[in-house]
N, C-alpha and C positions, 0 to 999 in steps of 0.2 A: 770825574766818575767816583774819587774816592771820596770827595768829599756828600756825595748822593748817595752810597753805602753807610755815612755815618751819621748823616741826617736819619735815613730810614733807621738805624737801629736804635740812634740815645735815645729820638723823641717822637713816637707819631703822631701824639696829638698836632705836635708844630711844625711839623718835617710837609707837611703838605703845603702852609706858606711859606716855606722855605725853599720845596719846589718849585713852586711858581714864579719865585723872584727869578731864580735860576732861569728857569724857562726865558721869561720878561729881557733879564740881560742878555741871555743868550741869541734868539730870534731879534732881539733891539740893536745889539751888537753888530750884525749880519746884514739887515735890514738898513743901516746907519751906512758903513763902510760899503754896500756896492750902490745905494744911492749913491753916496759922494763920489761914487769913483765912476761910476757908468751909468749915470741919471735915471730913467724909468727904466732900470733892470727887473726878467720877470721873477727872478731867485730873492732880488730884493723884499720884490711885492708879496711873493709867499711867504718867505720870514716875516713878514709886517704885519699880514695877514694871519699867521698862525700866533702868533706874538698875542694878537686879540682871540682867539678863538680858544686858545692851551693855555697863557701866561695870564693874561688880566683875567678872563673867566673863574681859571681856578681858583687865585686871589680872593675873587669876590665870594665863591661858594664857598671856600672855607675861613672866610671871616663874617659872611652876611650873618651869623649866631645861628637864628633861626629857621629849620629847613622848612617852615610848613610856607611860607613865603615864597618856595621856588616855585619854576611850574612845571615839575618835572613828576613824575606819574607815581614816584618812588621814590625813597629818603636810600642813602649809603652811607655807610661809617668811614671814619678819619683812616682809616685803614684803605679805604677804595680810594680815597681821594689821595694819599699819600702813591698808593702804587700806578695811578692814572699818570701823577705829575713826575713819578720817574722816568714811565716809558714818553713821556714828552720829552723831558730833558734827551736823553737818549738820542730820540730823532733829531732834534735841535743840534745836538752834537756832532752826531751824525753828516749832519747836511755843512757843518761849518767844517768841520774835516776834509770833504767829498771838494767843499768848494779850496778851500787851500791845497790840496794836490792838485787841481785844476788849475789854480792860475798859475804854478811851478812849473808844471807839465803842456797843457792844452794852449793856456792864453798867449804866451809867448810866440807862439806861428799864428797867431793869428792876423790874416790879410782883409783889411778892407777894401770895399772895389764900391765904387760911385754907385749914391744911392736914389741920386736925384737926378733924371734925366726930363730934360724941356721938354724934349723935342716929341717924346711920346706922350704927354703928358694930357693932351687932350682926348685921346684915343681909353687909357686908363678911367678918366673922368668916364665917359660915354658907357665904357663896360659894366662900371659899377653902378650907373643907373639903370641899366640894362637888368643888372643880377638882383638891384635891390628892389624894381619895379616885379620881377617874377616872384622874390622873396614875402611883397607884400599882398599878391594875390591868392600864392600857396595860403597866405597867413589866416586871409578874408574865408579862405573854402574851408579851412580848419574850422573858422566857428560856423560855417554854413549847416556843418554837422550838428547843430547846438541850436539852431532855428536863426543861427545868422549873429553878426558883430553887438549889436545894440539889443536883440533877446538876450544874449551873454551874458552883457552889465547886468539883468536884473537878477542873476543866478548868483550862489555864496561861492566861493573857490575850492569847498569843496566839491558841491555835486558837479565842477567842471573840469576838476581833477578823476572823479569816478567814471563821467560820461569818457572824459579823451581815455580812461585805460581801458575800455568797453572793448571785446577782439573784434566786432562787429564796426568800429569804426577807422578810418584810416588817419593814418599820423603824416600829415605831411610835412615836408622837410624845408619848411620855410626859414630859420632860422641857417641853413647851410648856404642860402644866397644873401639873405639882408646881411649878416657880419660883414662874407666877403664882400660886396656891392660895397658895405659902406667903408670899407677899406680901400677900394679901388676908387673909389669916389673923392675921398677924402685925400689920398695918394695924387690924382690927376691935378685935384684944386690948387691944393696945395704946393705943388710941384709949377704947373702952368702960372700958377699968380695970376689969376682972373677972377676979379672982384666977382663977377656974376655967377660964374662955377662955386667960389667959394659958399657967397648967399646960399645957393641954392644946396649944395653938399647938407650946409648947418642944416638949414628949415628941412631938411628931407629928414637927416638925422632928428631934430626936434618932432617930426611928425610920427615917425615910427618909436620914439620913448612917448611920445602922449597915448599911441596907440596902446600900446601893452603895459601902461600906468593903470590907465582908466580899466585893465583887467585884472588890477592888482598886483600885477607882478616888477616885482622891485631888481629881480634881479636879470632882466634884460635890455633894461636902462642901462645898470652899470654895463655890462660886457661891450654895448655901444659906444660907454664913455670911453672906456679902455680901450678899444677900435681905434678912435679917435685920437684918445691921449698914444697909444703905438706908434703911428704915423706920423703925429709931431714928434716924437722923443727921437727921430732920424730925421725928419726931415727942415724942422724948426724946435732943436735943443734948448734954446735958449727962452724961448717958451711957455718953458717946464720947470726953470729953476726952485726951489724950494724958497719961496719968502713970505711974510707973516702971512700975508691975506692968503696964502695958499694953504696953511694949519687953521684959521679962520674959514674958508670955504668947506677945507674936510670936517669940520667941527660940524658946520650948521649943516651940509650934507647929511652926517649922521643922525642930526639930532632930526632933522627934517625924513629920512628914512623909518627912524626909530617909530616915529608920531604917526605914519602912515601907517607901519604894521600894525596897528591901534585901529585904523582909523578908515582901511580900505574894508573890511567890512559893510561900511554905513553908503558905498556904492551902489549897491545891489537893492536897499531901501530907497535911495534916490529915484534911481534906473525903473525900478516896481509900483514908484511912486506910493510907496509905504510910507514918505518920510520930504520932507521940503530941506533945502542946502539950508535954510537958517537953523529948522531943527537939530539937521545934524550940527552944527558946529557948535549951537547950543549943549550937547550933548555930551560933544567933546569935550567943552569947557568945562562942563560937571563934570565930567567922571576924569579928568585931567592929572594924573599923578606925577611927580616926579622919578616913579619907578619904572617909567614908560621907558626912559634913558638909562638902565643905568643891564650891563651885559648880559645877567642872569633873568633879565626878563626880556631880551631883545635876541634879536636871527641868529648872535653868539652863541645862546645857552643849547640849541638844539642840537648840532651833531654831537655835542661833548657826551651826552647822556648816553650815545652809542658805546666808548669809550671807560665809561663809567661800568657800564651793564656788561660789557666785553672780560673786566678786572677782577667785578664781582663776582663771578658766575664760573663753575667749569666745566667748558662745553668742549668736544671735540675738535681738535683742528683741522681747516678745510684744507692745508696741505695747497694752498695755492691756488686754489679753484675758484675763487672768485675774478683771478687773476684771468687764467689761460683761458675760462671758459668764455670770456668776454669777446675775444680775437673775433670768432665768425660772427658774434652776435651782432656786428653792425651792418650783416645783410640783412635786404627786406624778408619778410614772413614766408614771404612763398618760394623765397631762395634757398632758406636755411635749413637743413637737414633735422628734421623733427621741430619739439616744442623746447621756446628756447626758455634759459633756466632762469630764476626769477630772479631778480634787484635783491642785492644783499639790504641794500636800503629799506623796501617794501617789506620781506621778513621781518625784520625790525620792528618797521610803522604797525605790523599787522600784531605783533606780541608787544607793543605798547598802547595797544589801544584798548580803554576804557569806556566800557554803556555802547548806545549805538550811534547812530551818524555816521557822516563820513568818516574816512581814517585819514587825521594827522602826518603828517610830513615831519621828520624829525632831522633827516639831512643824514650823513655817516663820516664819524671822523677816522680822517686818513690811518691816524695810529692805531685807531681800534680795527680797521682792515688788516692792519699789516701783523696785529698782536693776532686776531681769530685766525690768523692764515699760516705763522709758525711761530707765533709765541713770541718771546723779548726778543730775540735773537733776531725774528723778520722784520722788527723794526727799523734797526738797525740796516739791515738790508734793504730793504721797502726806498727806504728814504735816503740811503744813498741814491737812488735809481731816480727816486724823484727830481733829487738835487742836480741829477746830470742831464734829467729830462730840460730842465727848467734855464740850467747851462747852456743848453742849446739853442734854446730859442733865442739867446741873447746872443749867443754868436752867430747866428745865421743873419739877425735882422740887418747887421752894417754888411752886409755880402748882395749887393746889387738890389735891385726892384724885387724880384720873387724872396728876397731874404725878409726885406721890411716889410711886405704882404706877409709874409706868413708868420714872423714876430708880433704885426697888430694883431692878427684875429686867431693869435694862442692867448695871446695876454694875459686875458682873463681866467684862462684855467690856473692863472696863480691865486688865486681866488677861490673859485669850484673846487681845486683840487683839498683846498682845508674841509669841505663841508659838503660834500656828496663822496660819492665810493666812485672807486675808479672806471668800472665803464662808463657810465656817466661822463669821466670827463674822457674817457677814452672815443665814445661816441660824437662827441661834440668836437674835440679835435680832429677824428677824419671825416665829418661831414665838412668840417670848414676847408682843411686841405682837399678838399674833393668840388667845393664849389670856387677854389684857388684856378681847378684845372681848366672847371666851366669859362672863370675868367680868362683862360691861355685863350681857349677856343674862340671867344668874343673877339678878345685883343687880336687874335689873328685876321680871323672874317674882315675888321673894323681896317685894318691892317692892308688888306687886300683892296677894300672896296673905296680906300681913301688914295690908293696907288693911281696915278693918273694912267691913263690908257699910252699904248707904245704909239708915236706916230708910224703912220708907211709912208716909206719914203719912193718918191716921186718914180714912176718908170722912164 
């Protein structure tokens, strides 16, 4: 800390790459050591994750020279950029502290209890095709509203982001059984060792990222893989090792990612028949830059601008409200007691929005929640809390079958939780513990109806 006190004072022009290193080592640091030590930890993957979203980001913005280059709607002085990369370090610190009283304290009782059982393991399978067959029906009535799955494709992502916030249509909650399903799926496969369960888990899995590819959306692909990668990293560690071609798949992953959010656009011209697949790829090739890869123009740059705009500005504090008022709001419409309060995220998108069209999605960084809700000091706090949210989930996954279910399908909120605001990821984590339960319910029924009948015995 004292050395972030004397970066801010001698130098601002420089004290913003200097934050960021800091940042970089610090989240790298963290990110390093509970990989090595507890393989796909979810405290890892957020350090890793913010590592790129806080540390490399800022880097880049404050060495790219030129701001007119970004794509950010506003330019900020070396000043915002230095006090953005303080309250990162901060959190960063923060969360490596929060985690060292925890292994002193917490890790040391901690009891593992068998995570792989056989003998259910067929029945597990069964539930999660079950949950993820309901998941992908919910999913299909979702675009029914939208004139159906394939009128969709030819729509841009925005006007399919305006139609789903429309109050006139329903949201359903398809995503709260496909996770779990493919947890339970992937849990049974893999547990039972049946080459056919297994086939079928993948290509089930493969069918649902093609589905919500080909709608643009990139990021519940990932939550899927992380589903996936959850249940091996207990159930098949060895797996999961870190070696070359595994920093070689995350490479071409990203860059392959990067190139899509470029490029899923030119769907909807397909889909419309505005446009033939040679064209577009034609097109891509023309307009093909290397800036397509590089953070400040890729899914990175967008929550930091939250952050940015958070530092610059002085607005009053919401005192926590983005916070508490979240609680009920994961009841439906017709449960919850008046009109519920709007997406800190949406405010945002709606006062960065530029000309007309649809409005831009810019995402919300965690820090910038925790700074507009009590200033330096909630950072600090904020993220301890995260840190022990994130603790959790890693301790619970080696604690039986309901442990490693509910460690796969949080996973990915180490993810979410860098780059949306908190109900957001607070919504998604009890709809998934909630379609956990559906799972109990299944596994029971399945449980019961697989129980052979009692004989009666002879008079």
């Amino acid at each position: 800390m004292i050395v972030v006190l004397v970066l801010e004072v001698v130098d601002t022009a420089h004290a913003s790459v200097s934050l960021a290193l800091v940042t970089i080592l610090l989240s790298g640091f963290m990110a390093f050591w509970r990989f090595n030590r507890y393989g796909m930890d979810p405290l890892a993957l957020f350090c890793s994750i913010f590592l790129l979203y806080d540390g490399v980001l800022l880097f880049r913005l404050t060495t790219v020279g030129d701001a007119a280059v970004l794509v950010y709607p506003t330019t900020f002085s070396t000043e915002t950029y230095s006090a953005a990369g303080t309250l990162c370090v901060i959190a960063m610190a923060t969360v490596m502290v929060t985690s060292f009283v925890w292994e002193s304290t917490v890790e040391p009782r901690r009891v593992k209890q068998a995570t792989v059982l056989r003998g259910t393991a067929g029945r597990w399978f069964w539930c999660g095709f079950a949950l993820y067959s309901v998941g992908v029906v919910l999913y299909g009535l979702q675009f029914q509203q939208f004139g159906g799955y394939f009128a969709a494709l030819a729509m841009q992502r925005g006007e399919k982001f305006e139609m789903a916030g429309a109050a006139t249509l329903l949201s359903y909650p398809y995503l709260a059984f496909v996770i779990p399903g493919i947890a339970c799926m992937c849990y049974g496969a893999e547990c039972g060792e049946r080459r056919k369960q297994r086939m079928a888990c993948y290509g089930l899995v493969g069918f649902w990222c093609l589905l919500v590819l080909l709608q643009g959306d990139r990021r519940l692909v990932v939550q899927a893989a992380l589903t996936v990668i959850g249940i091996l990293s207990v159930v098949r560690p060895a797996a999961l090792k870190f070696r070359t071609r595994t920093w070689v798949l995350l490479a071409a992953g990203y860059c392959a990612f990067s190139i899509f959010g470029y490029a899923r656009g030119f769907i909807s011209s397909i889909a419309s028949g505005q446009a033939t697949s040679s064209e577009v790829l034609s097109s891509i090739g023309d307009d093909w830059t290397s800036d397509w890869l590089t953070p400040e123009h890729t899914e990175f740059a967008g929550p930091y601008l939250s952050l940015l705009s958070a530092v610059s500005e002085q607005t009053q504090p919401l005192f926590g409200s983005s916070y508490y008022e979240s609680f009920l709001t994961v009841l439906p419409k017709f449960m919850y007691p008046g009109q519920k309060p709007e997406l800190l995220t949406h405010r945002f998108d709606e006062k960065m929005h530029i000309g007309h069209g649809p409005i831009s999605g810019w995402g919300y960084n965690p820090v910038a929640e925790a700074y507009v809700n009590f200033g330096t000091a909630g950072v600090a706090l904020v993220f301890a809390l995260w840190a022990i949210y994130f603790l959790l989930i890693g301790y619970v996954r080696q604690r039986g079958v309901w442990g490693t279910l509910c460690g796969a399908v949080l996973l990915s909120e180490a993810i979410n939780a860098n780059r949306i605001d908190f109900r957001n990821v607070y919504w998604e984590s009890s709809y998934f513990l909630a379609g956990l339960v559906v799972a109990a319910i299944f596994n029971m029924l399945f449980s019961k109806l697989s129980r052979p009948a009692p004989r009666m015995n002879a008079i």
